[in-house]
C-alpha positions as CSV (number, residue, x, y, z in Angstrom):
1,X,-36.9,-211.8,-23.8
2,X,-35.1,-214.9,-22.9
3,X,-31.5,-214.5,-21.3
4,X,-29.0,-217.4,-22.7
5,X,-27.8,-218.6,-19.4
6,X,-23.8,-219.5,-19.3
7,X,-23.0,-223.5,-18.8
8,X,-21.6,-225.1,-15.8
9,X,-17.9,-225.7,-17.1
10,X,-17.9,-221.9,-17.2
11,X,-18.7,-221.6,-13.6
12,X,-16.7,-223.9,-12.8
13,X,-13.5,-222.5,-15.1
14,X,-14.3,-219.0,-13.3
15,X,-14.0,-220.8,-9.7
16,X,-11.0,-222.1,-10.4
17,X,-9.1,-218.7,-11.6
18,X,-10.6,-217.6,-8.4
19,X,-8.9,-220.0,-6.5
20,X,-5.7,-220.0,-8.1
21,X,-6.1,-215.9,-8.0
22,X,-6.7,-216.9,-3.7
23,X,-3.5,-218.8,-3.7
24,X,-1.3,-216.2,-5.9
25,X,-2.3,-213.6,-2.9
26,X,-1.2,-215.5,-0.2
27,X,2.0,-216.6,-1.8
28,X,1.9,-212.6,-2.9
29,X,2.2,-212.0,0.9
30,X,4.6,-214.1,1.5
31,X,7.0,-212.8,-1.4
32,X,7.4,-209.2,0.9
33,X,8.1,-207.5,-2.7
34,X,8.3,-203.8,-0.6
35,X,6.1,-201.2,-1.9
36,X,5.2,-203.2,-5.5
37,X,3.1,-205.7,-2.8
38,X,0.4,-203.5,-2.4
39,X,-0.2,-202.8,-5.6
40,X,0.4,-206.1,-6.8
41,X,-2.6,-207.3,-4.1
42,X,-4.8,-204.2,-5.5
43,X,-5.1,-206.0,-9.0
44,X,-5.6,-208.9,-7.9
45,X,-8.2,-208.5,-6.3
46,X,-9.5,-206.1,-8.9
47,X,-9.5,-209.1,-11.2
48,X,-10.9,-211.4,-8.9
49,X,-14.1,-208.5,-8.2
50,X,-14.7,-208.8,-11.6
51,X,-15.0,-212.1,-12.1
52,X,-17.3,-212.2,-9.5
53,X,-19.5,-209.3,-10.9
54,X,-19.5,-210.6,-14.2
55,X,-19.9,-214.3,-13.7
56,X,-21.6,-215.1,-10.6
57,X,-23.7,-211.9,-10.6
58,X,-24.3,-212.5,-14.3
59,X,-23.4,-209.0,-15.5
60,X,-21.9,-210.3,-18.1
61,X,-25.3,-212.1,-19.4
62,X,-27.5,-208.8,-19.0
63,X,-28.1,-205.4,-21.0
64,X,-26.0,-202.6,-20.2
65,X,-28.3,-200.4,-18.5
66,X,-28.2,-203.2,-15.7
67,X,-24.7,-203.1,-15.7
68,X,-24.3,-199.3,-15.7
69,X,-24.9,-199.0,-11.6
70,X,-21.8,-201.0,-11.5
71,X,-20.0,-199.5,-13.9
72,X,-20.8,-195.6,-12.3
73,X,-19.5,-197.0,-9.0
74,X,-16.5,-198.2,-9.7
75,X,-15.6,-194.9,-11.6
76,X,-16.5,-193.2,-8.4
77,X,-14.2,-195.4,-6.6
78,X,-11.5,-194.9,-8.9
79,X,-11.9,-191.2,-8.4
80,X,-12.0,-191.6,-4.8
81,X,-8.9,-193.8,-4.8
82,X,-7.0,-191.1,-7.2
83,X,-8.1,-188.2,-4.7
84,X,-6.5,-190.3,-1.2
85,X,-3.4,-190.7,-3.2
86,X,-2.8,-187.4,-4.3
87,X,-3.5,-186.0,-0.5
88,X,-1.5,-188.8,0.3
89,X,1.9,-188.1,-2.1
90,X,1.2,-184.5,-1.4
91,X,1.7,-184.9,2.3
92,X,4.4,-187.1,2.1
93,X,6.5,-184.2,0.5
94,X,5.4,-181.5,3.5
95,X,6.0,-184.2,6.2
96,X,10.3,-184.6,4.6
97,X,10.5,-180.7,5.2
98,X,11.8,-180.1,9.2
99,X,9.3,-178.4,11.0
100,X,10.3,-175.4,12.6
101,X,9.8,-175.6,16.8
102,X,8.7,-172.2,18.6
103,X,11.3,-170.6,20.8
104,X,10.2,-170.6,24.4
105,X,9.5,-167.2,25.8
106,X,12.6,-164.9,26.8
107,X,13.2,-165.0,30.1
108,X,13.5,-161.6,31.5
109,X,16.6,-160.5,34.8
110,X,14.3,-159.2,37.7
């Protein structure tokens, strides 16, 4: 079975959105948009991991049962992702609770 290989241009047209994804993350972190920053970085650089996978590791040119290995590991990071940021939320609401101190001994008259 011959694989129908992509053409240059679109190698080249996939480097360039790479770039220009490069340069909208440093500008990104330079913007200091609070809290939407990280999240903002996180798909970016989801897009740019799958251009990479799918272009330059020619994913995107083979069956899917060669692409499944990829596919199964980025679920399991997306389920390992969604578990840290439940412990996370969760323990931001038990950390805004105050903390009750123990009370030193009571000292006793002689």
């Amino acid at each position: 079975m011959t694989v129908k290989h992509l053409s240059s241009r679109t190698y080249v047209i996939v480097w360039l959105l790479l770039m220009g994804l490069t340069l909208a993350s440093y500008l990104l972190s330079l913007a200091h948009l609070g809290e939407a920053d990280v999240v903002a970085a996180l798909l970016i650089a989801t897009v740019k991991t799958l251009l990479v996978l799918l272009f330059f590791m020619h994913l995107i040119e083979q069956r899917f049962t060669n692409a499944l290995p990829m596919i199964v590991a980025a679920l399991l990071v997306g389920l390992m992702l969604t578990m840290m940021l439940s412990d996370v939320t969760s323990r931001q609401a038990i950390l805004q609770r105050p903390i009750p101190l123990p009370r030193p001994p009571a000292a006793t008259p002689r």
